[in-house]
N, C-alpha and C positions, 0 to 999 in steps of 0.2 A: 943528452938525448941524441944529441946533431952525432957526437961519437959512437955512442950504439949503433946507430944506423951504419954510419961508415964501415964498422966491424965489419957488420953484417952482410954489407954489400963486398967486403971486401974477401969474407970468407963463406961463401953462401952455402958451400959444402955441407957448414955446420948446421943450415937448416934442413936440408937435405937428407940429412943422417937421422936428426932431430924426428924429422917426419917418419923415415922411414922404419924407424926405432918403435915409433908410435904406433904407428899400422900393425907391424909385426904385434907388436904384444897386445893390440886390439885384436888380431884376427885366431893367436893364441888363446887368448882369455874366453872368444865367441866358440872355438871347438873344445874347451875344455867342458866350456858350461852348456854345449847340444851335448855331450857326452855324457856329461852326467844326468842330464834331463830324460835322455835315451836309458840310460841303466836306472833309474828311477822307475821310468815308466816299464819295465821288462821286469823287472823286483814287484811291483804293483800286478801285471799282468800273470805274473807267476804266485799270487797270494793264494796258499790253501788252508785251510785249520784242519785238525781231525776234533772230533767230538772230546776227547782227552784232554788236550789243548784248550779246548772253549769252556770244559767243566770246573777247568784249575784255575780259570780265569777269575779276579773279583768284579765286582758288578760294572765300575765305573770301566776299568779294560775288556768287560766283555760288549760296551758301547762303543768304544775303539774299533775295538775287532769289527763290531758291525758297520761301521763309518768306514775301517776301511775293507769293508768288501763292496759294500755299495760305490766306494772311488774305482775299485776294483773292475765294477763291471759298468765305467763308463761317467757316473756322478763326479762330474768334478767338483762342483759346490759340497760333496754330502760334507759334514758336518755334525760332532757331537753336540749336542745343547743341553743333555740331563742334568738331572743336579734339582735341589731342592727348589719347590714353586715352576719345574718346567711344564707343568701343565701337558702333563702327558706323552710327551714329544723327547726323546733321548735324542735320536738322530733326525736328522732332515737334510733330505738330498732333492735335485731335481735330475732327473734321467735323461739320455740324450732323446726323447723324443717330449722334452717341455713337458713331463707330468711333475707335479710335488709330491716328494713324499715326505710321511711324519711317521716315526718309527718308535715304539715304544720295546724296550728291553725288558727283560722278567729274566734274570740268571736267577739261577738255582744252583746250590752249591754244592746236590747231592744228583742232579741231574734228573731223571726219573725219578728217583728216588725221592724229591724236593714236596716244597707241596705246589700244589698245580694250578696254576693258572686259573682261576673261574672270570665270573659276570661282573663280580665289582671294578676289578682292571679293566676291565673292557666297554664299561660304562664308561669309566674316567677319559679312556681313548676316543668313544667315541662323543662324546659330548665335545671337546676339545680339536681333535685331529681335523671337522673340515671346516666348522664354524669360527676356531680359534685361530688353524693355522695355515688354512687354506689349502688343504691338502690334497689330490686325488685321491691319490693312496695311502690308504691309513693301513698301519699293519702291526703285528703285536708280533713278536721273537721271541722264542724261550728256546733254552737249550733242556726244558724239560718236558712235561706234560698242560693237557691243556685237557677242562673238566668240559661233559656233554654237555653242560647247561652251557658254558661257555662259547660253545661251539654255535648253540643255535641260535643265541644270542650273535655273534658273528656272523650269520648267515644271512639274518634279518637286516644288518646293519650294515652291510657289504664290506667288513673289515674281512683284513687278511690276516690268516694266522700262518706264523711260522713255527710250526713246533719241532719238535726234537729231530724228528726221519725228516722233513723236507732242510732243516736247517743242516741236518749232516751232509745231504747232498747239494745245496747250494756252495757251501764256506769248505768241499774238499773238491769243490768241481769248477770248469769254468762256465757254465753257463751263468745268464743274468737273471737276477731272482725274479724280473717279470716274464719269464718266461717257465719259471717254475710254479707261478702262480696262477690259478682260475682265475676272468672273470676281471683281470686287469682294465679299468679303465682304457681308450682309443689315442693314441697320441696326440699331442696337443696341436703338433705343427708336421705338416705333411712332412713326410723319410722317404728314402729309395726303397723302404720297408714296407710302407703302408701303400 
């Protein structure tokens, strides 16, 4: 040990180097990985779908898609959770202004063409969406149609529908889907917004 030391003191150079060796490919490794955080977040910010794209989609990728648009316009938590026994809920994000949301997905594989949305789904939603998962925003996405009964049922229940025309202008646009929608909930925590 007593020799080590002597080395050391006798060539300090080498810790020197040692150090300086160290910084350097610390301070490499930290601009490699803001750069790529940075083109991440520009690839994210540049996310569009056309309706073509979201039709050819199968169910479980068109919850993707939806997770990440919602990261898209600001959700950093959003998150898929669909999948057998989700209790309604595909996606769940929270928004930069502290709302939750719980996202239910309805792909259709023929688009309009599909069959359409009604009351039963939207029971399911909403029984589940603010009791179950705490949700502000409870909101239903189809990339197809959605039936009148459904709608009014929706109305009552202050669910949000996303159907075919606002879902095409959301996921090819960049606006944030609560700004596409009526009737949003108030942020939960004061913005330079509100």
């Amino acid at each position: 040990m007593v020799t080590l030391v002597n080395w050391l003191i006798a060539h300090w150079w080498v810790l020197i180097l040692a150090a300086g060796v160290a910084l350097l490919g610390g301070w490499a490794w930290w601009q490699q990985r803001t750069q790529r955080i940075q083109w991440q977040q520009a690839q994210t910010r540049a996310l569009r779908y056309g309706l073509a794209q979201l039709d050819a989609l199968a169910h479980r990728q068109f919850e993707h898609a939806i997770r990440d648009l919602m990261y898209r316009d600001g959700c950093a938590d959003a998150v898929q959770v669909g999948g057998q026994g989700d209790l309604g809920a595909d996606v769940k994000a929270t928004d930069p202004f502290g709302r939750r949301w719980v996202i239910q997905c309805k792909h259709r594989r023929n688009g309009n063409q599909g069959a359409a949305v009604g009351t039963p789904e939207l029971q399911v939603l909403n029984g589940t969406g603010r009791p179950v998962h705490k949700a502000d925003v409870v909101v239903l996405v189809t990339n197809g149609r959605i039936t009148q009964p459904g709608r009014a049922f929706a109305r009552q229940q202050r669910l949000h529908l996303v159907d075919r025309q606002v879902l095409a202008q959301w996921a090819a646009g960049s606006r944030p889907l609560w700004e596409l929608l009526s009737a949003v909930p108030p942020p939960r925590r004061p913005t330079a917004r509100s």
